[in-house]
Structures are given as C-alpha cells and as structure tokens.
C-alpha positions as CSV (number, residue, x, y, z in Angstrom):
1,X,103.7,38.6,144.8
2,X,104.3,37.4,148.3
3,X,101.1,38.0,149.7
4,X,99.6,35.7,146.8
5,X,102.5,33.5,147.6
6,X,101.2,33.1,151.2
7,X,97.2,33.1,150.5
8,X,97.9,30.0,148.4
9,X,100.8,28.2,150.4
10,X,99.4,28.7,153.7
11,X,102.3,28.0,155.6
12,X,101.8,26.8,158.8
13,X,103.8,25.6,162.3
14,X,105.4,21.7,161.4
15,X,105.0,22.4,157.8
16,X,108.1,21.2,155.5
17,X,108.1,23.9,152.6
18,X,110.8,23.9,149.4
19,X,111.7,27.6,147.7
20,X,112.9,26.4,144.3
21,X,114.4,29.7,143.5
22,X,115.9,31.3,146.5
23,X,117.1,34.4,144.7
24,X,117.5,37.3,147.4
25,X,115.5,35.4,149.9
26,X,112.6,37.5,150.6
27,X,110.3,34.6,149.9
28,X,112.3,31.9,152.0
29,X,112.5,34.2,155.3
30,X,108.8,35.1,155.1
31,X,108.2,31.4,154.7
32,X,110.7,30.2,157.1
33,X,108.7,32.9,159.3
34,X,105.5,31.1,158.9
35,X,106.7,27.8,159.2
36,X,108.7,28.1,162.7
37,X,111.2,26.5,164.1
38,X,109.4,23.2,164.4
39,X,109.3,23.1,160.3
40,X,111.9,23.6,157.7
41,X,112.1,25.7,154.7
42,X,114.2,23.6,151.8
43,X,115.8,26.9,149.8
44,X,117.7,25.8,146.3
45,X,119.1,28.0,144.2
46,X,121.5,27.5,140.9
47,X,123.1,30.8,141.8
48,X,126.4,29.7,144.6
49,X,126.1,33.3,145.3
50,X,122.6,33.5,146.2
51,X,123.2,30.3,148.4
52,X,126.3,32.1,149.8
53,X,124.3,35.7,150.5
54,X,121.3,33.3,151.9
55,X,123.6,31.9,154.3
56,X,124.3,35.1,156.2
57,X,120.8,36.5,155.6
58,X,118.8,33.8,156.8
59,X,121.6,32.8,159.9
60,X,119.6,31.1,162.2
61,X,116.0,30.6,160.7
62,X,114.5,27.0,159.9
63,X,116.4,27.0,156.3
64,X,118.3,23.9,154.5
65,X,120.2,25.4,151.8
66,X,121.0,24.0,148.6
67,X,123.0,24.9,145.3
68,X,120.9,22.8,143.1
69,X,118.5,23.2,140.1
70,X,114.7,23.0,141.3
71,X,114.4,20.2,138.8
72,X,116.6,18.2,140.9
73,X,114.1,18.3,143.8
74,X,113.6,14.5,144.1
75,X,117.3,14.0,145.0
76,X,117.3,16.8,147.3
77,X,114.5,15.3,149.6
78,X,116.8,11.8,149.1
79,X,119.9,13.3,150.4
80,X,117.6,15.1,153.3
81,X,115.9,12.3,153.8
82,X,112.4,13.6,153.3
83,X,110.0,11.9,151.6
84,X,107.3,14.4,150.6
85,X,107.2,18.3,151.4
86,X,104.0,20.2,152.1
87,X,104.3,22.8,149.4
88,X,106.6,24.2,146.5
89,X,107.4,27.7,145.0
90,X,108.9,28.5,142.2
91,X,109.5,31.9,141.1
92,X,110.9,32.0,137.9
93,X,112.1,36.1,137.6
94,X,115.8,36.8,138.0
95,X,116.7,38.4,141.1
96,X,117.5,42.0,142.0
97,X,120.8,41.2,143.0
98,X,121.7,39.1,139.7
99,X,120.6,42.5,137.9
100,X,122.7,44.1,140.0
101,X,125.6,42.4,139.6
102,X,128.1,44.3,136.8
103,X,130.0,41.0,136.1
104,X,126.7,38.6,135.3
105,X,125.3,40.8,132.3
106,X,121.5,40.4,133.4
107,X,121.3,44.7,132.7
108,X,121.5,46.4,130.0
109,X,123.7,48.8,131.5
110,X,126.1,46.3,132.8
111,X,129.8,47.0,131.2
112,X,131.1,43.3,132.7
113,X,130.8,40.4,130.7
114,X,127.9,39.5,128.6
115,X,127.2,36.1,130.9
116,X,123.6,35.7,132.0
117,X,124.1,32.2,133.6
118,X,122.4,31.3,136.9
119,X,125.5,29.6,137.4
120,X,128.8,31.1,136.6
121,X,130.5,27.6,137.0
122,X,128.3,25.3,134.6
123,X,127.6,25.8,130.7
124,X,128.3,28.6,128.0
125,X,128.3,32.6,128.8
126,X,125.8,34.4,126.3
127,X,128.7,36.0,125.0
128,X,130.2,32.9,123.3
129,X,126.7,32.8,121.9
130,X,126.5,35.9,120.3
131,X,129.6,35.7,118.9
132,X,130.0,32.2,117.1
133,X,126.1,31.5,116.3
134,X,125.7,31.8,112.4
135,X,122.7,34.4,111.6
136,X,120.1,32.4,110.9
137,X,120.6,29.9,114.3
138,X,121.1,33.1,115.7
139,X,117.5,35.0,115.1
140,X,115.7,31.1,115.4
141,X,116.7,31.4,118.9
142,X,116.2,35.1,119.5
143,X,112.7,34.3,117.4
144,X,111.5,31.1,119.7
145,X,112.8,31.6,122.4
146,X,112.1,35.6,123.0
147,X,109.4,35.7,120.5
148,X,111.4,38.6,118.8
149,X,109.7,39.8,115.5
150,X,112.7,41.5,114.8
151,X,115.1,38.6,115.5
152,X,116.9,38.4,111.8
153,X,117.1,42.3,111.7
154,X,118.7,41.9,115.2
155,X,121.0,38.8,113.8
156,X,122.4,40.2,111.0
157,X,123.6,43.1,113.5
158,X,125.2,41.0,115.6
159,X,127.0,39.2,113.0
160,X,127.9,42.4,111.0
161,X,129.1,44.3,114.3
162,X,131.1,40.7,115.0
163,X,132.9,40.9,112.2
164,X,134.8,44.1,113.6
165,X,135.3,43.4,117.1
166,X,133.5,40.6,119.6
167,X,130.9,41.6,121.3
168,X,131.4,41.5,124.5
169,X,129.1,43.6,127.2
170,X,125.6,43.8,127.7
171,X,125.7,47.3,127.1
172,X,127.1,46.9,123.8
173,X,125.0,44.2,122.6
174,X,122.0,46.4,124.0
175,X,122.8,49.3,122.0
176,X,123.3,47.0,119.3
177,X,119.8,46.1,119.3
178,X,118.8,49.5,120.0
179,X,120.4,50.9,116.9
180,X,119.2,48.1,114.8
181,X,115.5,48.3,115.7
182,X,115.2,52.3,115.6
183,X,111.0,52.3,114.1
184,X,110.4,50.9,117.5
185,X,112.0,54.0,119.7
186,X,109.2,55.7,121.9
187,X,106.9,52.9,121.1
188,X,107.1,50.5,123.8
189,X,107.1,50.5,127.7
190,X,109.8,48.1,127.4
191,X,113.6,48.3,126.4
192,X,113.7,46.7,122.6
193,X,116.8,44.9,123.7
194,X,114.6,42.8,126.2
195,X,113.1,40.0,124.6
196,X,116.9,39.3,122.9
197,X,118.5,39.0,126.3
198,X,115.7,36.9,127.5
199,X,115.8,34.4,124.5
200,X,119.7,34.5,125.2
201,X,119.3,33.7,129.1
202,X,116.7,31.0,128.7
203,X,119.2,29.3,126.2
204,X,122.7,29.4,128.1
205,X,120.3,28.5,131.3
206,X,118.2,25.7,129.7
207,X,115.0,27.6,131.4
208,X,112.7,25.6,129.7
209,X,113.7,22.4,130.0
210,X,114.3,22.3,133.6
211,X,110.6,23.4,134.0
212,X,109.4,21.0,132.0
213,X,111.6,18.1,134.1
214,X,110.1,20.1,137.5
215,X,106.4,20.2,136.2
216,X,106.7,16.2,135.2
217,X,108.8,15.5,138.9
218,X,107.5,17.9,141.3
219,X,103.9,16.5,142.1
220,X,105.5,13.2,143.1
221,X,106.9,15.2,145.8
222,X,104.4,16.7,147.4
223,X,102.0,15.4,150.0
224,X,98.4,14.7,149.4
225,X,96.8,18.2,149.2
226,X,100.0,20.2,148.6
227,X,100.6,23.0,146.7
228,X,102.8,23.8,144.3
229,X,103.2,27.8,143.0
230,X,104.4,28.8,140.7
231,X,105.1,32.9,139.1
232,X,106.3,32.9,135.5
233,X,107.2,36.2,134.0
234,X,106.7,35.0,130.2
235,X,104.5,33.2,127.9
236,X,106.4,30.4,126.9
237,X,107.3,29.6,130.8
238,X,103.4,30.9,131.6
239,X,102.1,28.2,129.1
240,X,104.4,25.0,130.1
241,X,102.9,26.1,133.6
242,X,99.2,26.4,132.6
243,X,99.7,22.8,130.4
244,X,101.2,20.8,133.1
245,X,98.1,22.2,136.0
246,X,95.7,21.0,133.4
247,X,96.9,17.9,131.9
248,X,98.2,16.0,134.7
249,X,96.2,13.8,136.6
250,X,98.3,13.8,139.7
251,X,97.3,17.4,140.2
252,X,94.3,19.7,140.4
253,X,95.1,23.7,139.1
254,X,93.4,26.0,141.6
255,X,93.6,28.9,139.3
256,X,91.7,28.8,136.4
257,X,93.5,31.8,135.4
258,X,96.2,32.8,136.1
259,X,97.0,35.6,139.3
260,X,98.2,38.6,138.4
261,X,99.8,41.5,140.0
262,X,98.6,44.3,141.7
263,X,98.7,48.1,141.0
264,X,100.1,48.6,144.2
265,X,103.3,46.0,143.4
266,X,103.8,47.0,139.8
267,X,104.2,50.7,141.2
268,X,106.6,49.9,143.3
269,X,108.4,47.0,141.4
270,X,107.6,47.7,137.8
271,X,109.4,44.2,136.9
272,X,106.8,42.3,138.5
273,X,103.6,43.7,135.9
274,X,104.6,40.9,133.4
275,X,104.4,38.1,136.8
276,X,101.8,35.3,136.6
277,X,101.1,33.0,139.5
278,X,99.1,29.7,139.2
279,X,98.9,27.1,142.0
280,X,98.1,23.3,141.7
281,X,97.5,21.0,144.7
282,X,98.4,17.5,145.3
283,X,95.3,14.7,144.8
C-alpha cells in the first residue's frame, strides 16, 4: 500500500518521519526519498537482520536505524533527542524476507526451525510452544488468538503427533494441520495451517500487546497535525487500531473506514488482500 502510505503521510522536504516496522525497507527508502536530505527517516525494526540488511540498502539516505520495538518509540526520540516527529507508520505484515528465510519458520514450506520470532535473540521459539502447551491452553491460543474454529481438533494433533517425536519444522506442523482439518481441503483461498501459525506468531511476539502500548504512546509523539498509519493484516490487530482512532481524544481518525487494497496490488502481491490501512492525525 505505499501509494496510500504516501497520500496520507505526505512526506515532505524538513519533515522528521518514524517507519515502525522497517522490514525490507521499501517503505523507509520511498519515505526517506520524500523527505530529503534536510529531514530524517527514524527506521525501527525488532528484526537485527532487517536493521543489518537496511544498513547496506539504505547506505547513504536520511535514515537513523534502530533495533527496537515500535512501542519503545518515546525512548527512541529520547536517545535522538527529538522531541516530536511529523508522522508514523506502522505496517504490521511480516516481511518477504522473514518468509523467506528457511531458519525463522514464517512458511509453511520452511524445513528450519519452527521459530516465528521478530527477534531471534529475545523470548520463546514457537516450537517450544507447540511442544510443551497442554491441549486445552494449546487450542485457547490457536482459538483467540488466530480465531481458529478448528483449534481443539488442531490441538489434540499436536499433542497426539508430540507424543512420538517433537515437532519441530513448520512444514511438519503445517501438514499437521493439514491432515487434521481435511473437510476444509479445496474450500478456502487460504492454506488451513494459516490462522495456527498466526495465533502462534502473535503469541511468541506479544503482537498485541505492543500495539496496544504503541496506540496508548504514539500520539504523544507526534506533532500537532501528525499522522500516524497504520496497515494491519487481521481483525484482532484491525480492531485495536480502529478502537484506539476513535476513542482517544488526543487524536482524530481520518478514515472512517478502513483503506483497502487494490486489485492492481492484490494481483501482484496476493498477501497484501487481507491489508487494512487507517490514519489518525495529531490535535
């Protein structure tokens, strides 16, 4: 969505801009583009290797990197010294280069370690998950947190299938799910292992809660009439968002409904059809 991105941001010459979420940085270079070399594009990212991939990618463009969690943003500015920014994105989707990646787990395909952490150095892989959850805490996170109907069928797999070896790849916990859920073969656009892998990365990430901690810290960073965008990719992120814009008086939601994306995008990047971008501005 980066022409959205843009049409809401409006970046601008002298204009201090943060990208939350980093990722591959095509958002930060067309920003940092925008911004020229008289402003400064903040880029954070929880991924080190993102950071360390930005670094060469974006050699000599008006970028501040930083390994941090966007919900950290207020100490960021601190150690910057920067007191309020003009605009902030967040873009919540995992990158193509995350997915790409054998050793994180973030495909289906991947034969490397079930993982799915942001950051490889902090917290629990998904595998440890999987494999010492009981059942029932098991399918209440699959169930709330990837909205799962399944999520006991799919529990009771994993714990079955754990009994005779660890699970240990994404590939095997996706064909797992696959085998478990077979009445839903041919009937959806989507993979039926997806909303288990999502429930499992929000969890070992904490998705959520930093969200909620950005939505609550973010407006005190931005200057009067700032922006703030942000492109969710799921309904539980997609309502936090949609709350926040409407319930805080600190801000004004520009979007009465959300953005979506267009035909054009999803055929080319068919990832993108579930994205939802909403922008609040700084009163």
């Amino acid at each position: 969505m980066l022409d959205e991105v843009v049409r809401w941001l409006v970046p601008q010459d002298h204009m201090v801009l943060v990208d939350g979420t980093t990722g591959g940085g095509g958002h930060t270079r067309v920003l940092a583009d925008r911004v020229g070399p008289s402003g400064v594009v903040i880029a954070m990212d929880r991924d080190p290797a993102a950071i360390t991939a930005a670094e060469q990618n974006l050699a000599g463009m008006p970028v501040k990197l930083v390994h941090a969690n966007y919900c950290d943003l207020p100490e960021v500015l601190e150690q910057l010294e920067i007191s309020v920014v003009d605009g902030v994105l967040l873009d919540l989707g995992i990158s193509s280069d995350q997915l790409a990646n054998e050793r994180r787990g973030f495909s289906f395909s991947a034969e490397g370690p079930l993982d799915l952490r942001f950051d490889p150095t902090a917290g629990e892989p998904a595998r440890r998950l999987v494999n010492r959850l009981s059942a029932e805490h098991l399918a209440d996170l699959i169930y709330r947190y990837g909205e799962e109907r399944h999520s006991r069928r799919i529990a009771r797999a994993i714990v079955k299938r754990r009994r005779e070896k660890p699970i240990e790849t994404a590939a095997e916990l996706a064909e797992l799910i696959r085998r478990c859920t077979p009445s839903l073969r041919g009937t959806r656009r989507i993979d039926p292992a997806t909303r288990t892998f999502q429930a499992l990365r929000i969890a070992v990430n904490d998705e959520l809660k930093s969200l909620e901690i950005a939505l609550r810290r973010i407006p005190d960073c931005l200057r009067l009439q700032g922006r703030m965008v942000v492109i969710s990719f799921h309904s539980l992120e997609d309502r936090l968002v949609k709350e926040a814009f409407r319930d805080d008086p600190r801000i004004q939601a520009l979007t009465p409904k959300p953005v979506r994306t267009g035909e054009a995008e999803v055929a080319e990047n068919p990832r993108s059809r579930s994205a939802k971008l909403r922008v609040a501005e700084r009163l």
